[in-house]
C-alpha positions as CSV (number, residue, x, y, z in Angstrom):
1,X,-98.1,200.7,-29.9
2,X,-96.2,201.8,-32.7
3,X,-95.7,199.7,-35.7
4,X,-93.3,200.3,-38.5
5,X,-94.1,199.3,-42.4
6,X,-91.1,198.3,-44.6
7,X,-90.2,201.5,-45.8
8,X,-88.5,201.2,-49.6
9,X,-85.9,204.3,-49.8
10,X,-84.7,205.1,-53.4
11,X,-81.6,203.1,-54.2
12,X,-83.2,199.8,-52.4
13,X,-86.8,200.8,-54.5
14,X,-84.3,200.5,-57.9
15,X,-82.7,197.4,-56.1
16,X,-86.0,195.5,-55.8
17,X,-87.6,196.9,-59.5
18,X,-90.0,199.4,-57.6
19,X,-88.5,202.1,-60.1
20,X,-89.2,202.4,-63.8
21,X,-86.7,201.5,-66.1
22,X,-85.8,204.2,-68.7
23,X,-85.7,203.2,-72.0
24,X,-87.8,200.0,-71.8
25,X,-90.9,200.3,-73.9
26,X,-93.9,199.3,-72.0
27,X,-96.3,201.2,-73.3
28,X,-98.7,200.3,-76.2
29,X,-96.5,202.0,-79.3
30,X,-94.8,199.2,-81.3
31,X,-91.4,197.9,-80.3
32,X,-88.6,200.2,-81.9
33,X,-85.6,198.5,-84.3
34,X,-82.2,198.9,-85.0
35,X,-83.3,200.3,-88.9
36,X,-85.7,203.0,-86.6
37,X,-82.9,204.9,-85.2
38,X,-81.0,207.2,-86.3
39,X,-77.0,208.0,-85.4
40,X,-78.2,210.7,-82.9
41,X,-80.7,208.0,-81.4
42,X,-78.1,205.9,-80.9
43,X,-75.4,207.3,-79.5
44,X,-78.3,209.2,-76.9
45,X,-79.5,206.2,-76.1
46,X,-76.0,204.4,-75.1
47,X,-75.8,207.5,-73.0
48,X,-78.7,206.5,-71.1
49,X,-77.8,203.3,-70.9
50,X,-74.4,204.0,-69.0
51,X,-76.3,206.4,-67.1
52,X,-79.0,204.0,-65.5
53,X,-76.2,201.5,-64.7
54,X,-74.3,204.3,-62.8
55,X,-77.6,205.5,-60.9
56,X,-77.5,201.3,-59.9
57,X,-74.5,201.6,-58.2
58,X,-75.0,204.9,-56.7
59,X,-73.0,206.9,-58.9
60,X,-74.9,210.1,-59.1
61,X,-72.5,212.7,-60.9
62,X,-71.2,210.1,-63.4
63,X,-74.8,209.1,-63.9
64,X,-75.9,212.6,-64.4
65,X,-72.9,213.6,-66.6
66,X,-74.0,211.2,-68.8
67,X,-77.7,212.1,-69.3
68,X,-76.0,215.5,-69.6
69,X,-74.6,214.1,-72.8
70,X,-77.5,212.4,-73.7
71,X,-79.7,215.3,-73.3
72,X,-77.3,217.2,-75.9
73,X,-77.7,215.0,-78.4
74,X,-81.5,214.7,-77.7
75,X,-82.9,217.5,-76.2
76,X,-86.3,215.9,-76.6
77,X,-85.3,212.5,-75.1
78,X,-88.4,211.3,-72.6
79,X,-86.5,208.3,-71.0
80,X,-83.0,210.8,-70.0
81,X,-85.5,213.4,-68.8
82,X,-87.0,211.2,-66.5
83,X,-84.2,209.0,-65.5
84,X,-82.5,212.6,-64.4
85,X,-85.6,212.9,-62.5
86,X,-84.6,210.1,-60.8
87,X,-80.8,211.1,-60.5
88,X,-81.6,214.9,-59.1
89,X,-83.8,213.1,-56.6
90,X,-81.3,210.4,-55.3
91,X,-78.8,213.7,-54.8
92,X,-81.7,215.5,-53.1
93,X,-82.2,218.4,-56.0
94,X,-86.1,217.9,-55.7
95,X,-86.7,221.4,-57.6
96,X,-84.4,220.1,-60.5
97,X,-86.3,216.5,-60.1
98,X,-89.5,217.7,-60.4
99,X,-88.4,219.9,-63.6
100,X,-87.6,216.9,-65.2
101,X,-90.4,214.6,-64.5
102,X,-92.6,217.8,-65.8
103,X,-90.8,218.1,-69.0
104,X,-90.4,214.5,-69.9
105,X,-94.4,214.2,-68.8
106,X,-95.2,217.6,-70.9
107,X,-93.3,215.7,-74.2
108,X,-95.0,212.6,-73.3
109,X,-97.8,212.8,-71.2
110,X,-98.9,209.4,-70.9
111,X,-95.8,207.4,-70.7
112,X,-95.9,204.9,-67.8
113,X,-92.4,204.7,-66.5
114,X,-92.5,208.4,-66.2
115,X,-95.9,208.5,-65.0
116,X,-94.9,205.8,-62.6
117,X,-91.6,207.3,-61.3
118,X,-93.1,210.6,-60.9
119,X,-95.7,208.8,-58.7
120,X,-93.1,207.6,-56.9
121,X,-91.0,210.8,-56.3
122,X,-94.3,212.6,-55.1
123,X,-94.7,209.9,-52.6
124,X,-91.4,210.1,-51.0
125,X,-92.2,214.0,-50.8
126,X,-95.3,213.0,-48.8
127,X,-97.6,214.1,-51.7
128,X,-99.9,211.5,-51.5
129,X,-103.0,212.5,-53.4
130,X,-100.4,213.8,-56.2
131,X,-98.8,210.3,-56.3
132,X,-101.8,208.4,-56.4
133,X,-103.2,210.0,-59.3
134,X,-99.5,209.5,-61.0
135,X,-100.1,205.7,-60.4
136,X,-103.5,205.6,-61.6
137,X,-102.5,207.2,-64.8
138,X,-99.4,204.1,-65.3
139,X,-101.7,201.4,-64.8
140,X,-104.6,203.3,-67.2
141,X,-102.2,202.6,-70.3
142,X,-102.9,200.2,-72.4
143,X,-100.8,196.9,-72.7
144,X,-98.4,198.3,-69.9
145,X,-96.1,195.1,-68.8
146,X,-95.4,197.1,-65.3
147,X,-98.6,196.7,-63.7
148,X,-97.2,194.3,-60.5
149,X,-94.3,197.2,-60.1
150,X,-96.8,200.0,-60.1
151,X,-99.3,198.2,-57.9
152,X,-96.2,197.8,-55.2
153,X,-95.2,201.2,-55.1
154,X,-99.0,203.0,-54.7
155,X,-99.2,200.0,-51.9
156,X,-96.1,201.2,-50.1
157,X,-97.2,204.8,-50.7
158,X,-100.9,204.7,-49.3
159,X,-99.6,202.2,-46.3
160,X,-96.7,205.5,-45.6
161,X,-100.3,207.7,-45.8
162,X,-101.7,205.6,-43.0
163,X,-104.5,203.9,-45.3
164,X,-103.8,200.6,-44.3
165,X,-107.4,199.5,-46.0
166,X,-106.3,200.8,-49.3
167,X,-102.7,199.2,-48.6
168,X,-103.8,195.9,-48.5
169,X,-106.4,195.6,-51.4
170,X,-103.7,197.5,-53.7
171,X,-100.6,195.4,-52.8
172,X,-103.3,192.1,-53.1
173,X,-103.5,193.1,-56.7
174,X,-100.0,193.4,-57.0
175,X,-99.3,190.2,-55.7
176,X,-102.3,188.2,-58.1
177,X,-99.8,190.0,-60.7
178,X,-96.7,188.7,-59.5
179,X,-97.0,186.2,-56.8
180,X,-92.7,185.4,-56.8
181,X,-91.7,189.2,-55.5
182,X,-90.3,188.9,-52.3
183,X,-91.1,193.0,-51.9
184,X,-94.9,192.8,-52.7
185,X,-95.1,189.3,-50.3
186,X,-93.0,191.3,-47.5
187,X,-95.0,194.5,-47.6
188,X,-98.9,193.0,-48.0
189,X,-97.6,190.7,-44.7
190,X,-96.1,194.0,-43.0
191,X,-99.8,195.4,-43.7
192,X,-101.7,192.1,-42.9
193,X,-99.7,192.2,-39.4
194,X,-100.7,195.6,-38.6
195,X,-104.4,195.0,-39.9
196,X,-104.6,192.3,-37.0
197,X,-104.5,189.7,-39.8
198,X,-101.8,187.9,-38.7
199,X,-102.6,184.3,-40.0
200,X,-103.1,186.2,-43.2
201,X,-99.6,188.2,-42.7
202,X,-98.1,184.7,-41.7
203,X,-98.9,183.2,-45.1
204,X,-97.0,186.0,-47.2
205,X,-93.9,186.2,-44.9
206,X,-93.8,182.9,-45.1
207,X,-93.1,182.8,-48.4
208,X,-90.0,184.6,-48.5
209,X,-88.4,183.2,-45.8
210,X,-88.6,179.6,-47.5
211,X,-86.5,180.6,-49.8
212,X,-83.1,181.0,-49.0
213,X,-82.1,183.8,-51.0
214,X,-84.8,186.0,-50.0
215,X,-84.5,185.5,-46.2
216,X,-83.3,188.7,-44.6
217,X,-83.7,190.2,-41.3
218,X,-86.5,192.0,-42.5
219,X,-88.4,188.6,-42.8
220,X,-87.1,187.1,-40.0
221,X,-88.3,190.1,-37.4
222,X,-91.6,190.0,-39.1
223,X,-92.2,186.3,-38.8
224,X,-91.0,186.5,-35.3
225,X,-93.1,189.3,-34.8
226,X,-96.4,187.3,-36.1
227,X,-95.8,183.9,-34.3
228,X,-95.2,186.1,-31.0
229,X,-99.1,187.5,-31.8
230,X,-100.1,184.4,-32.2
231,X,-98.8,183.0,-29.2
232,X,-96.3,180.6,-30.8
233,X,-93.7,181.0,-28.3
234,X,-91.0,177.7,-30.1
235,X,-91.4,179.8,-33.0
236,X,-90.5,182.9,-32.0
237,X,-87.5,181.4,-29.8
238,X,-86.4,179.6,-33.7
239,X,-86.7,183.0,-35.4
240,X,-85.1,184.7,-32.6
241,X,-82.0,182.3,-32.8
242,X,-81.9,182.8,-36.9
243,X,-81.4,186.4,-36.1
244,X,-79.1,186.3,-33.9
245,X,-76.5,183.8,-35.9
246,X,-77.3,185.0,-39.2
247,X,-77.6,189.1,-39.0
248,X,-75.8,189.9,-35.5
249,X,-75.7,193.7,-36.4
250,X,-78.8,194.3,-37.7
251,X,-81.5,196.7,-36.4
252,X,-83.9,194.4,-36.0
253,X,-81.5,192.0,-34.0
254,X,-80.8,194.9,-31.6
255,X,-84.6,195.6,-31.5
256,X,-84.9,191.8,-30.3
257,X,-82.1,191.5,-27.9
258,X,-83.7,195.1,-26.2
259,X,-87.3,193.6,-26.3
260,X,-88.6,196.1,-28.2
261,X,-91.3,194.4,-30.6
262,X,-93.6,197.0,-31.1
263,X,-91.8,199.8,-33.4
C-alpha cells in the first residue's frame, strides 16, 4: 500500500509560517531601534520589506528586483541574501539559491532564519543529512523564538526521507511548542496514521477539523481515512459526504469517489 504524507511545497510552506521570515530578529543579539540605523539601513531594509511581501504573493521578479536594490545599498545585508535564497528557489535557480544561502551563512554563520531556510531548501533538494544538520544548527541558538517553525519543517523533511520514527518524535516536540498549528497537528496525524497509530493520528486531526477555519480537504481525507482503519463505517460515510459538498474538485474528493484510499 502506498501512503502519501502532506507534502508542504514552497509558496504554501511561507503560507503556513514553515519559512523564516527575513528581517525578524530571532536570534539572541539585542533588538535593533530606529536611532541604530542608518539612512542606508533604512532605505535597504524597506527594500526587503516590499520584497518579502511580493515573494507572498508569488511575485518572483518584482520580489527579486527589489532585493536587487536592497543588495545595492547593502551589499552585506544577511536578511536580502537569504530571502533571495528563497526567491531564486521559488523560480527554480537552485545554483543562484544556494549562492545566497552560502553568502548570507558565510557573513553570518549562525543566524537562524538563514540556518533554518537553508535547511529547508536542502530538503526540497532531497539532501537530507545536509538539511538536518541546517535544522540542528536553528534550534542550537540561543533564545531563538522559531523553535515550533523549525521543529515542523525537519518533521516534514525526515517523514519525505522515509524516517517515520524520527518524524513523529520531532513534529511531537513541535507541537508541545505550539499546540494551535493546524500544519504541525495535520502532519504528526499524517505520520501517526501511517505509524499504525491511528487513535493517536485521530486525536491530532481531530483538532483541526473542529475548527472551522482550518477544515480543508486535507483534513477531511485524513479523518476519513482513520475512522475507515478503525472500522467506523458512519464516520467515514459523514466525512465522505463533507467532501463531497464542501470541496467537489478536490484531489482527495476524486480519490474518494474512485475508491482509492491507499495513496
Amino acid at each position: 500500500m502506498k501512503t502519501r504524507l502532506l507534502q508542504i511545497p514552497l509558496a504554501l510552506a511561507l503560507a503556513l509560517g514553515l519559512l523564516g521570515c527575513a528581517g525578524t530578529n530571532t536570534g539572541s543579539t539585542e533588538p535593533r531601534t530606529a536611532s541604530d540605523q542608518t539612512d542606508l539601513d533604512r532605505r535597504a531594509a524597506v527594500r526587503v520589506e516590499l520584497a518579502y511581501g511580493y515573494f507572498a504573493r508569488g511575485q518572483l521578479p518584482t520580489a527579486l528586483d527589489e532585493l536587487k536594490q536592497a543588495l545595492m545599498v547593502k551589499p552585506d545585508m544577511v536578511e536580502a541574501l537569504g530571502l533571495r535564497g528563497l526567491v531564486y528557489a521559488a523560480m527554480g535557480e537552485m545554483t543562484l539559491a544556494e549562492e545566497s544561502f552560502r553568502r548570507a551563512l558565510a557573513l553570518k554563520p549562525s543566524d537562524p532564519d538563514t540556518l533554518h531556510n537553508y535547511g529547508w531548501f536542502l530538503c526540497q533538494q532531497g539532501r537530507f543529512p545536509d538539511a538536518g544538520l541546517q535544522f540542528e544548527r536553528a534550534l542550537a541558538q540561543p533564545q531563538y523564538r522559531g523553535v515550533a517553525r523549525t521543529l515542523l519543517a525537519q518533521g516534514v523533511c525526515e517523514a519525505t526521507a522515509g524516517r517515520l520514527g524520527a518524524a513523529e518524535r520531532t513534529l511531537a516536540r513541535a507541537f508541545e511548542q505550539d499546540p494551535s498549528n493546524p500544519a504541525i497537528a495535520m502532519n504528526l496525524a499524517d505520520v501517526l496514521y501511517r505509524n499504525g497509530q491511528h487513535e493517536r493520528a485521530r486525536f491530532y486531526v481531530k483538532r483541526v477539523n473542529e475548527q472551522p477555519e482550518q477544515v480543508n480537504a486535507q483534513s477531511l481525507w485524513l479523518a476519513l481515512r482513520i475512522e475507515r482503519r478503525l472500522g467506523n463505517t458512519i464516520s467515514v460515510g459523514e466525512y465522505g459526504q463533507q467532501l463531497r459538498r464542501r470541496f467537489p474538485q478536490a484531489p482527495e474528493t476524486q480519490a474518494l469517489n474512485s475508491g482509492r484510499f491507499d495513496e
